[in-house]
LONU-70551 format. One record per residue (C-alpha): residue number from 1; residue in three letters; x, y, z. Coordinates in steps of 0.5 Angstrom, whole numbers, plus 500, padded with zeros to 3 digits. Layout:
<rs>
NUM;ala;X;Y;Z
...
</rs>
This chain:
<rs>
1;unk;500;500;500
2;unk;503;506;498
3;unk;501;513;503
4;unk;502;520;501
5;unk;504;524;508
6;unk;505;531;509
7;unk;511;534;514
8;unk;513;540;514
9;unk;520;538;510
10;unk;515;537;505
11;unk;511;530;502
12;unk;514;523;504
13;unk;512;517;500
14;unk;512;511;504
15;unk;510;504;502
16;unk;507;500;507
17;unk;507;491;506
18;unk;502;488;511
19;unk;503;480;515
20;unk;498;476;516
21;unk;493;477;522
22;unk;496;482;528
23;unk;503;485;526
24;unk;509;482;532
25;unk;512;489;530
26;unk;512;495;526
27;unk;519;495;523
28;unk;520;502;519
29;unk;526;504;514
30;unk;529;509;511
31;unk;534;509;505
32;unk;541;513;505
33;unk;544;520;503
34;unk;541;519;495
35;unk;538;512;495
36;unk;531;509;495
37;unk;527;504;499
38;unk;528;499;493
39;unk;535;497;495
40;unk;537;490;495
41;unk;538;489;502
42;unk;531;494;504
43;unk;527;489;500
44;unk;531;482;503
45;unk;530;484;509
46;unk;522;486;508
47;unk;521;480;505
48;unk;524;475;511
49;unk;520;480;516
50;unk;513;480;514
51;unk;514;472;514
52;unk;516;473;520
53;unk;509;476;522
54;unk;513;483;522
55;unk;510;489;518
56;unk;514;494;514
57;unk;514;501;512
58;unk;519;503;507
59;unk;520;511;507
60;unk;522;516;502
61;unk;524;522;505
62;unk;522;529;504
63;unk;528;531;500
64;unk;528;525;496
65;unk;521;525;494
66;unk;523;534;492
67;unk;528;530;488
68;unk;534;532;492
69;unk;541;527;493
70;unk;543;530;500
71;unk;539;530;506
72;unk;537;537;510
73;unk;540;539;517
74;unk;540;534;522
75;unk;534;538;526
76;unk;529;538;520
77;unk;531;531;517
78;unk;529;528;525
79;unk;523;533;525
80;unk;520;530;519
81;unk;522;523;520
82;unk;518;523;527
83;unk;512;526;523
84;unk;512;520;518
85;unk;514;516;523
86;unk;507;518;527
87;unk;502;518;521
88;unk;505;511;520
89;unk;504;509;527
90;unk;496;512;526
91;unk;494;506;522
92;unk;489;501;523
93;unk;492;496;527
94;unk;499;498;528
95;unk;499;503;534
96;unk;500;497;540
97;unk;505;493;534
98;unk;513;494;538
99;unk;516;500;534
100;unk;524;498;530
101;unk;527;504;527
102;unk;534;504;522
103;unk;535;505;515
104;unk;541;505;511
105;unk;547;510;512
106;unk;545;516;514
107;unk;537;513;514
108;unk;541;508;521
109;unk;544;515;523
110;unk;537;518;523
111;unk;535;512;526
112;unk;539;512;532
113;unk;539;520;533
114;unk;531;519;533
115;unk;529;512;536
116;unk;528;514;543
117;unk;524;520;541
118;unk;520;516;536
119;unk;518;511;542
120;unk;522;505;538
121;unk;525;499;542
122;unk;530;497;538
123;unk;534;500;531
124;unk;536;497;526
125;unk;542;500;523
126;unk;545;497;516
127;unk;552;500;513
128;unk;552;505;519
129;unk;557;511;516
130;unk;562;511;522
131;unk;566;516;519
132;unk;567;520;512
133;unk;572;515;508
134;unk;579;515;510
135;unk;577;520;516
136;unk;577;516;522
137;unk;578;522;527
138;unk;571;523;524
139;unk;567;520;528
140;unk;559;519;529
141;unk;560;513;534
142;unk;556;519;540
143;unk;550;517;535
144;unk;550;511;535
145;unk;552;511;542
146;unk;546;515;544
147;unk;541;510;542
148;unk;538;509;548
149;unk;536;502;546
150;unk;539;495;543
151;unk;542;496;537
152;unk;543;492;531
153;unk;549;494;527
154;unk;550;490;519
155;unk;556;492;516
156;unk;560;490;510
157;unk;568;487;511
158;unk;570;492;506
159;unk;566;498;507
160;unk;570;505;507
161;unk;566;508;513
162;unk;569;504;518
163;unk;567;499;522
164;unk;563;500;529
165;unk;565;497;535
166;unk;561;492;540
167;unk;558;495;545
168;unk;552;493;551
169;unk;546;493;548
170;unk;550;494;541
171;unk;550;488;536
172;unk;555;488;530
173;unk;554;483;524
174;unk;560;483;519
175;unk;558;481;512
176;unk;564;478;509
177;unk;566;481;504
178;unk;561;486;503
179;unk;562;494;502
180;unk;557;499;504
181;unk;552;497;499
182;unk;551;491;502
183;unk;549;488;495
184;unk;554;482;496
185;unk;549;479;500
186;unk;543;481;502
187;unk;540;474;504
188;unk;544;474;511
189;unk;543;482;512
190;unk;536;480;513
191;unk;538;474;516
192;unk;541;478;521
193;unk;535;483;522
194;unk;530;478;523
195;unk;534;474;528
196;unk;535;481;531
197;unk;528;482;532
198;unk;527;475;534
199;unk;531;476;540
200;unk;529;483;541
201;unk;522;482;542
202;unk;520;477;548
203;unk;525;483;551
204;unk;520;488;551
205;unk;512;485;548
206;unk;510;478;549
207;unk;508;474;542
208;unk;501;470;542
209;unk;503;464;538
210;unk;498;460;534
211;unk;499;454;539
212;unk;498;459;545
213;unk;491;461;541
214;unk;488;457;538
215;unk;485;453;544
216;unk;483;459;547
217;unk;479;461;542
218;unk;475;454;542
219;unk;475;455;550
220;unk;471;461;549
221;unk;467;458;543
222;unk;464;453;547
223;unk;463;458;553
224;unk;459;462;550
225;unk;455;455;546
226;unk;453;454;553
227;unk;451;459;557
228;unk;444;463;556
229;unk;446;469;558
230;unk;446;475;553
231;unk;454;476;553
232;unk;460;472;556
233;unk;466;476;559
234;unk;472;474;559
235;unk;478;477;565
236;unk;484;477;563
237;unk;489;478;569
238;unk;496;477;571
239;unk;502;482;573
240;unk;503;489;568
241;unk;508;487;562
242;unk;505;480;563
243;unk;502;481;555
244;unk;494;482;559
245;unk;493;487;552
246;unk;497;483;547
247;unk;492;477;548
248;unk;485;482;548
249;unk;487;484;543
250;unk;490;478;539
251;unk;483;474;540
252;unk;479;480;538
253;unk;483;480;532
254;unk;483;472;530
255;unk;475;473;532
256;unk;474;478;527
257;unk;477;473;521
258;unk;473;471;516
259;unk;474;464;518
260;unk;475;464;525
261;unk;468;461;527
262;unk;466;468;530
263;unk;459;467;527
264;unk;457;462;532
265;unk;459;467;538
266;unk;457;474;535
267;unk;461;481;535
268;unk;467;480;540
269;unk;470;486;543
270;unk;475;489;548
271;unk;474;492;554
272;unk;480;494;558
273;unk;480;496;566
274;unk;485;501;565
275;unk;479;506;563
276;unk;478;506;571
277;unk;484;509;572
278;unk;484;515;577
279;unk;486;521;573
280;unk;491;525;576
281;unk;488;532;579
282;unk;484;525;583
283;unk;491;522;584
284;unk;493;529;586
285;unk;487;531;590
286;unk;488;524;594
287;unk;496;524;595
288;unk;496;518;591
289;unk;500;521;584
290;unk;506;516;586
291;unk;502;510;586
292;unk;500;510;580
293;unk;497;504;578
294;unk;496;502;585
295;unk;488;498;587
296;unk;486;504;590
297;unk;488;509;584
298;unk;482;505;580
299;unk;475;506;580
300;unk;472;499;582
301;unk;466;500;583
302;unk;465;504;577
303;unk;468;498;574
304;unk;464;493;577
305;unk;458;497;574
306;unk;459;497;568
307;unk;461;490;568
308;unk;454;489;571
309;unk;450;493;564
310;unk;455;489;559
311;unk;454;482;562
312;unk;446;484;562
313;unk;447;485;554
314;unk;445;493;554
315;unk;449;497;548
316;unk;454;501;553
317;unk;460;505;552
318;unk;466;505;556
319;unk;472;508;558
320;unk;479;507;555
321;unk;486;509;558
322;unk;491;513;553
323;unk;498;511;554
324;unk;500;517;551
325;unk;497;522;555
326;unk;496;516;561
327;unk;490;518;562
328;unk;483;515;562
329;unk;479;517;557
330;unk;472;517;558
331;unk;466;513;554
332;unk;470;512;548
333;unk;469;505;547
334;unk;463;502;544
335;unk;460;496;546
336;unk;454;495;540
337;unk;447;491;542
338;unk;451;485;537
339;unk;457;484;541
340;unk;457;477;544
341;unk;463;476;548
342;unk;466;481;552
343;unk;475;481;554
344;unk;476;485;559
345;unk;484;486;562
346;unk;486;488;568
347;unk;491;487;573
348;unk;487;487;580
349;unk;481;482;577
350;unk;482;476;582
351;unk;484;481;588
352;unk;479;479;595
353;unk;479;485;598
354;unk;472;489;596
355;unk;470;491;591
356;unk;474;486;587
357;unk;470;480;588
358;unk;464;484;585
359;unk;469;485;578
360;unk;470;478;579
361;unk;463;476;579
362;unk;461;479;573
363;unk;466;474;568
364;unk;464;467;567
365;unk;472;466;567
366;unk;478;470;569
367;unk;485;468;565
368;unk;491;468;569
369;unk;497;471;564
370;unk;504;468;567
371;unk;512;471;565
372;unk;518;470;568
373;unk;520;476;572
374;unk;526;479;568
375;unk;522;479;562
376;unk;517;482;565
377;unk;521;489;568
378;unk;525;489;560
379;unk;518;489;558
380;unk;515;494;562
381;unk;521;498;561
382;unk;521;499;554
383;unk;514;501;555
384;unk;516;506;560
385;unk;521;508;555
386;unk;516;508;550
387;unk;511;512;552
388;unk;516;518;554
389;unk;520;516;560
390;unk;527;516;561
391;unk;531;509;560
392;unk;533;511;568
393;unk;526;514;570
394;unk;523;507;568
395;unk;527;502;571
396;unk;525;507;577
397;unk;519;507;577
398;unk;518;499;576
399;unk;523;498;582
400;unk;518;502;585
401;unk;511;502;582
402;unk;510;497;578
403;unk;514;490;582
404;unk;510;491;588
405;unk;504;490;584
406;unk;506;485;580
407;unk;507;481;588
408;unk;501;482;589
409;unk;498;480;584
410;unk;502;474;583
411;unk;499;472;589
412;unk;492;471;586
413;unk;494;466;582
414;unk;490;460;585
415;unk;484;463;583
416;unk;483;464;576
417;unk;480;458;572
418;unk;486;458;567
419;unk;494;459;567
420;unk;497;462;560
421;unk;504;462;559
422;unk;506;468;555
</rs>
């Protein structure tokens, strides 16, 4: 699909290839000083990623699209790139996908200087120009250091722009042989790339596999063949990062296929609990702003309520929770008279202190989400990360915030009527 953006460097092109069902990711690329986004490796590496469950949009910049073969100054090349990487990430169904930014050349060294500020985890760096040839002392390793993410660097044996070294969170693969076109072989620079991707995403997003999926959609098919109420809900719990919203969003996905046996149950829709956050004038009047996500900065009972009037089968809108802002947004959500099945996450489903049990009375089934605990806390600080905070700012806020309740949240763990590994 071809898209024609505007920013305020001028038009972008980008060429945008979709996977099959939820996207694992949004991988986005740009070309080099002068290049386009046809080159060997670019398109390698869009071929293996949609096999792989990735979608892919391929840049053209403002100042190629203007026929131009130099970039423009770093700050207005970076301002346009963010744009375009914001019009991308506004497309039906690729906002939640985990961002992975890069190019080639100068498009890894926009990229780089980007990533953090584009809400990326991860960058995909190809032939990335260390210095100008035969000016070592040149160098543009701050860029490159200065991520803020892992990085993936593929760089020819023989390219003139140097050879960036390794570093934490910095992986380089050498292509034998190759120069800075990485023409030689474009086979392993996507090999390379989907590998990377591979490893990067369990870190930061769980993946709800097909085996993972599958069962479960029959689990609610068969809850709602037998039970003679207007709707079945079904509660999604577990820690934060445990991948809650992943699952919700994967099952209304595979119902909302051709194929998927959705006749059978109706309209399935997602109802998250985070809409019942406290906002931060309420927080701030309580003295609760730093316990953010807490039970006590959450409306149960208003949850419980409307949980009531969904089970009940009427047409009701409810809140949602922008992550961006990270604050709820009220009656923003339709359930429709039609919708039939009813997934609703949130951390505190399975708690016993009132008013939980009331929010847990309402769902026919409540579904524990297990993760290990380290991947759990790169997950949560990726999305801190993501979402504006500064990779120290998120880590202290996990550590202070989000470990505490995940403890108390494991603890429930007995009272759910299903476990799932994610």
């Amino acid at each position: 699909m071809r898209l024609d953006l505007s920013t305020a460097a001028g038009a972008a092109v980008v060429e945008l290839d979709r996977p099959r069902g939820v996207p694992r990711a949004l991988l986005v690329l740009t070309h080099g000083a002068g290049g386009g986004v046809d080159t060997p490796d670019l398109l390698a590496i869009r071929a293996a990623a949609l096999r792989g469950g990735v979608a892919v949009a391929r840049v053209l910049q403002p100042y190629r699209v203007a026929g131009r073969a130099s970039p423009t100054a770093p700050e207005k090349q970076d301002a346009a790139w963010l744009e375009v990487v914001a019009a991308i990430r506004r497309r039906r169904g690729l906002g939640p996908a985990p961002l992975i930014v890069g190019g080639r050349s100068n498009g890894a060294r926009v990229a780089c200087r980007t990533a953090l500020a584009s809400g990326a985890v991860g960058v995909l760096a190809l032939a990335f120009p260390l210095h100008p040839p035969g000016r070592p002392a040149n160098s543009r390793l701050t860029e490159l250091a200065g991520a803020g993410v892992p990085v993936l660097v593929v760089q020819g044996e023989r390219d003139p722009f140097g050879m960036p070294p390794d570093a934490e969170d910095r992986e380089v693969v050498v292509v034998p042989g190759a120069d800075h076109s990485l023409k030689r072989d474009p086979t392993a620079v996507a090999a390379a790339a989907v590998a990377f991707i591979d490893r990067l995403l369990p870190r930061v997003t769980p993946f709800v596999a097909d085996a993972t999926l599958d069962p479960l959609v029959e689990r609610v098919l068969r809850l709602r063949a037998s039970s003679d109420e207007p709707r079945v809900l079904i509660g999604l719990t577990g820690p934060p990062g445990a991948g809650k919203t992943t699952l919700a969003q994967a099952l209304v996905a595979r119902f909302a296929e051709p194929d998927a046996g959705a006749g059978a149950s109706g309209a399935v829709v997602q109802v998250p609990m985070d809409g019942f956050h406290l906002a931060d004038v309420a927080l701030d009047r309580l003295g609760l702003r730093d316990r953010k996500g807490a039970p006590e900065t959450f409306d149960a009972g208003g949850y419980a309520a409307l949980l009531r009037r969904v089970r009940a089968g009427e047409a009701v809108w409810a809140p949602a929770f922008e992550r961006v802002l990270e604050q709820p947004i009220a009656q923003s959500l339709p359930i429709p008279l039609e919708a039939r099945v009813v997934v609703s996450e949130g951390n505190y489903l399975l708690l016993s202190d009132p008013p939980w049990p009331d929010v847990r009375a309402q769902f026919a089934e409540v579904w524990f989400c297990r993760v290990d605990r380290a991947r759990r806390r790169e997950r949560l600080i990726a999305r801190h990360i993501e979402f504006g905070k500064s990779p120290r700012a998120a880590r202290d806020w996990v550590a202070r915030t989000d470990d505490p309740n995940a403890e108390l949240v494991d603890a429930t763990m007995a009272g759910a009527d299903l476990v799932v590994d994610l």
